[in-house]
N, C-alpha and C positions, 0 to 999 in steps of 0.2 A: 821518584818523588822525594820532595826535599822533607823536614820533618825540622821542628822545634822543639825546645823543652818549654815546657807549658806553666810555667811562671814556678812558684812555690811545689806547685804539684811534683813538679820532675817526670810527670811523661810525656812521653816523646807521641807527639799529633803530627797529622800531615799538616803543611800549610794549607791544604786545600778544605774544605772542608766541605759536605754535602746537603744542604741545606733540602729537606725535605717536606717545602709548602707549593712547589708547583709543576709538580707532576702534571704529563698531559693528562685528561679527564675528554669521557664522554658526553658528546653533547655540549659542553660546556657549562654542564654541571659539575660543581667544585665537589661533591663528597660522590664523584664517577670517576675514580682513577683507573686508567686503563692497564689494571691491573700486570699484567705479563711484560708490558715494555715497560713497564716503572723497576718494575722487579731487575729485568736485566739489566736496563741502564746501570741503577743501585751496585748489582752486585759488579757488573763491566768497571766502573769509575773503581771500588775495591780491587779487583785484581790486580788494575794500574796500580795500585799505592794508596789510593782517598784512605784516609783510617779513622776519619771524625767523622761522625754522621749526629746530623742534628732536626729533631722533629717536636710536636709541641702538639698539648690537649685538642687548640681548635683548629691546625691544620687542616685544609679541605675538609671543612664540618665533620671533625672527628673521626677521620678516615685515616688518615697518616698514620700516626702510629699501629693500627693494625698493619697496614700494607708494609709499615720497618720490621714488625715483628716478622713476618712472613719472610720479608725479603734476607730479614738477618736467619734464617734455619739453612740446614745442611751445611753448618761451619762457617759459616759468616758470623756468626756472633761473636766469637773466640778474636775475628782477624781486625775487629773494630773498637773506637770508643764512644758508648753510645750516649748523644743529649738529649736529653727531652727537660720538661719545664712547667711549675706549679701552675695551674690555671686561677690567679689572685684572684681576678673578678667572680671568681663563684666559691669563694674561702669565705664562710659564715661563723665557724666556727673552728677551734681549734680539731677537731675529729674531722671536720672537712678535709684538712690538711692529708690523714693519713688514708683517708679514704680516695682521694683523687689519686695518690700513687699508690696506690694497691691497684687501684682500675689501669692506673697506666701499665705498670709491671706486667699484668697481665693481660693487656692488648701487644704488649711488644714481647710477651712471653719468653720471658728472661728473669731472675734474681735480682738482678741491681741495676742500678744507671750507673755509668762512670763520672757521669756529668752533669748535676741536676741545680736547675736554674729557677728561679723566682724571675716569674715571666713578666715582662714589659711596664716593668717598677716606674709608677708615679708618684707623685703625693699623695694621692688618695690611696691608692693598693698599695703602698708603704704605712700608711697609716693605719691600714686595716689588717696588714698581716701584724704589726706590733701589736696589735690589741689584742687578736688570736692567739696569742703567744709561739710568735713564730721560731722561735729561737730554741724552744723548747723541741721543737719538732722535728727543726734540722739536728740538733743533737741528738735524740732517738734513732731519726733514721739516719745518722752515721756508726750510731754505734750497732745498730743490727746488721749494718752493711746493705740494707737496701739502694743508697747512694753512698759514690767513692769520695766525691767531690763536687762542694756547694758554687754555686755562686748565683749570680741574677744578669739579665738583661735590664738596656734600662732604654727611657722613653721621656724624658724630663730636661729640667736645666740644669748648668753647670752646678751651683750649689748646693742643688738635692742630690748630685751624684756622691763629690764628697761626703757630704754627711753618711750616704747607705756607704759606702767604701769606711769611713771611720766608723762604722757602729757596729763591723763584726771582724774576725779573720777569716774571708771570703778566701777561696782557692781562685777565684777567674770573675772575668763581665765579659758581659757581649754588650759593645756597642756599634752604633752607628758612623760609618766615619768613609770619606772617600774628597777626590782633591776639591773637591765644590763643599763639603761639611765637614773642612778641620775647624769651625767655629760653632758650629748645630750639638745643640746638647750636650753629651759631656765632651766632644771635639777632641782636636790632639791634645789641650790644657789637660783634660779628665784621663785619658788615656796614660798619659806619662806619671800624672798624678796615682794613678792606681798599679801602675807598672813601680813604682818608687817603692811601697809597698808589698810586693810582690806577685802580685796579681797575674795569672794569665790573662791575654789581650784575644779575643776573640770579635772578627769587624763584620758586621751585615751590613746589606746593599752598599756594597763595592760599586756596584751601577746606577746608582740610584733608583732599585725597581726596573733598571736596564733602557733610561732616560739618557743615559750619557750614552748607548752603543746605536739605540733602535732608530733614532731621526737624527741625526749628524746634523748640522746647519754648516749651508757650504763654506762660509769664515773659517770657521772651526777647522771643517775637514782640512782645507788649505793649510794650515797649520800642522797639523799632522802630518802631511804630504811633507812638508819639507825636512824633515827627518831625515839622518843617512842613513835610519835604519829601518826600514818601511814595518810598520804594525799596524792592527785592529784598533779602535777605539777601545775595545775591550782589554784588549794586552797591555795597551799605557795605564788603563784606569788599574788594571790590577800591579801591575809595575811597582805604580806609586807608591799603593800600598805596604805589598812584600818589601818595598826597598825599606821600609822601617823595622828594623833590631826589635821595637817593642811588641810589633802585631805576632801572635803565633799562630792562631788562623784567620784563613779568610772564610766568611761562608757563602756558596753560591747557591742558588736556586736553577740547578739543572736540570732540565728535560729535552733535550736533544743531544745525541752521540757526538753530534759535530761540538757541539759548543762543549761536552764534558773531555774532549780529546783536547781541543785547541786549551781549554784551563788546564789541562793536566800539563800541557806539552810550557806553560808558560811558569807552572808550579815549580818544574822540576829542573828550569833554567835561571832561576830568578832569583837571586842570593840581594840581603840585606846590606844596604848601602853599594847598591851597583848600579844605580844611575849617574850618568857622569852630568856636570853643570850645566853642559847643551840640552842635553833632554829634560833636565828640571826647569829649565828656562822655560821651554816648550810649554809643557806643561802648563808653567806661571801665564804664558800667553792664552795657550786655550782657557784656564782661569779666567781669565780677566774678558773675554767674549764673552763667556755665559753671565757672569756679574754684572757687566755693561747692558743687558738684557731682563734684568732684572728689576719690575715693573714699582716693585715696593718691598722696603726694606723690612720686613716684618719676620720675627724670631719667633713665632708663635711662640710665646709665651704666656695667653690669652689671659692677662692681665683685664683687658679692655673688654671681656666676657664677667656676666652674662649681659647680652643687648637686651634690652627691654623690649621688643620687637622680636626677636628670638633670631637678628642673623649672627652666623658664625662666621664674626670674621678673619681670623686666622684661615680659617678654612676657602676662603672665596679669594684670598689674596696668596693662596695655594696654589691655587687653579689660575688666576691670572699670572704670576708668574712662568707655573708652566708655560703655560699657551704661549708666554713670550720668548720664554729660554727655546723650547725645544720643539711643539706641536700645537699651531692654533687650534686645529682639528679635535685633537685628543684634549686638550686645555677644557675646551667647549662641551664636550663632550662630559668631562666629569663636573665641570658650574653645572648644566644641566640635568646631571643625577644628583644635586645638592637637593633638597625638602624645598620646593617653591617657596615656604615661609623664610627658608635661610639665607636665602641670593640677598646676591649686592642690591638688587633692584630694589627691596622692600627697605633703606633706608629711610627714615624721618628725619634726617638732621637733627639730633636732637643734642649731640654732641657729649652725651656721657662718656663713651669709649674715649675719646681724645683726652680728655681729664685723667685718665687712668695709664694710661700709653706710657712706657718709658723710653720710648724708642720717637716717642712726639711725633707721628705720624700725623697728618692731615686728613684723618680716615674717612671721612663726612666724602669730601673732595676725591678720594680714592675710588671709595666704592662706587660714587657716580662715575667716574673715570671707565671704573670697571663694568657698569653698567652695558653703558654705550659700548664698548670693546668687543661685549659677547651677542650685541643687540644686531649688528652686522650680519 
């Protein structure tokens, strides 16, 4: 396993990291983790080397973290660094704060977190931990040593990312980043931005949710085939990433042996800035397939929210993209679990959304677009 120093902190992480929200589960009820293969997997991917492991309040409706605590006993705890992460949306008060990691501490029955994150930072849960007196909090629980090291995830736009990056000395972020979203949220701009600063860089969905491994589109694959050096869909997309000096982990969402071997086996061969210009070309090509596919150009930035009608359109031009990039099926599939009231179908033309748009979308004309698409 390869291992970086992890921004300002100075400890040494795998690159890999363990991402623990999709354990297989029973039934395919999300808070049924099949307890004993989760465990092993867990502790299998640690003996390889994984030495980050990262889990959070609502993981499989609040199952995660017990199932880490269990899995980290009998000397697993000592061999790892552990993240877990404030649940903002349910922070009312400043005593919330200490109350939710006292609960966590003791579902993952442990002393401290190594790694503790203000979970999936918007505007709103940015605005609502300041008022709580967040600062105060993370201060306490450093100096008791409940957590080693602050930092947040985040879930916003480029703007709001700097400001949360300038308004503390954060030890790390976890953002979002992979070769289709160096432009999504805080993107490579934010990343470098808070790597300048000192930051460790910790990246989720490397696979987009595992949209870029699980439906290839044959263009695409074509492309890949012509490689001199034959790999997975999955080993380019993680490539990419490791090839940048800035990322220190990646996080994967593991539950199968084969997929945590083939990452480990790519973890441990993948050094920073070892792509040569043939294969970032590649790359830039399959780029440019899935972009070309790309039904509407919308950043959700839900500017053009709230419709007066109540659809969400960020969210419908979600799902029509998908459907075009990667899976009609699967596209269809999630328009259809959207709240009947939300769908593209129940537009009035009314054209408020379009007034508000910075991106001047024709959204009236879109969502009928997208209508008829899913109406097939």
């Amino acid at each position: 396993m390869q291992y970086r120093e992890f921004g300002k902190t100075k400890e040494q992480v795998s690159v890999l990291g363990f991402g623990c929200m999709r354990f297989q589960t029973d039934h395919k009820k999300d808070n049924q983790i099949l307890e004993e293969l989760a465990i092993k997997q867990l502790r299998s991917a640690i003996d390889m080397g994984v030495n980050y492991v990262d889990t959070a309040y609502p993981y499989h409706g609040g199952e995660s973290e017990p199932l880490v605590g269990k899995a980290l006993q009998d000397g697993y705890r000592e061999k790892v660094k552990l993240a877990t992460k404030l649940p903002c949306w349910l922070i009312n008060s400043r005593e919330d704060m200490d109350k939710y990691l006292n609960e966590q501490l003791e579902k993952l029955q442990t002393d401290y977190v190594d790694f503790y994150l203000l979970h999936s930072m918007n505007k709103g849960f940015w605005k609502r931990l300041k008022e709580h007196d967040v600062f105060d909090f993370i201060k306490k629980a450093l100096e008791d040593g409940r957590i080693k090291h602050i930092g947040f995830s985040f879930h916003d736009d480029l703007p709001l990312f700097k400001e949360i990056v300038d308004a503390y000395d954060w030890d790390f972020c976890q953002i979002q980043y992979n070769y289709l979203d160096e432009a999504y949220q805080a993107g490579l701009e934010g990343m470098l931005y808070a790597r300048e600063r000192g930051l460790g860089i910790v990246v989720m969905e490397p696979l987009r949710g595992g949209s870029l491994t699980k439906e290839v589109p044959a263009d695409v694959q074509a492309i890949w085939d012509k490689a001199d050096t034959k790999r997975s869909p999955a080993e380019w997309a993680l490539k990419f990433i490791w090839d940048r000096p800035e990322v220190d982990v990646i996080l994967s969402g593991m539950n199968d042996m084969a997929h945590i071997e083939e990452n480990i086996k790519v973890a441990k061969e993948t050094l920073p800035n070892s792509l040569s210009d043939a294969e970032k070309a590649l790359i830039d090509e399959v780029k440019a397939i899935y972009q070309s596919k790309i039904k509407v150009n919308c950043t959700s930035c839900e500017y053009c929210l709230p419709c007066p009608v109540g659809i969400h359109i960020p969210g419908n031009f979600g799902r029509y993209n998908y459907a075009s990039m990667f899976s009609y099926e699967e596209g269809k599939k999630r328009y259809e679990h959207l709240d009947a009231k939300a769908r593209a179908d129940q537009c009035v033309s009314c054209g408020e959304c379009e007034s508000k748009c910075p991106q001047h979308i024709p959204i009236r004309e879109r969502l009928k677009e997208m209508a008829e698409y899913f109406a097939v």
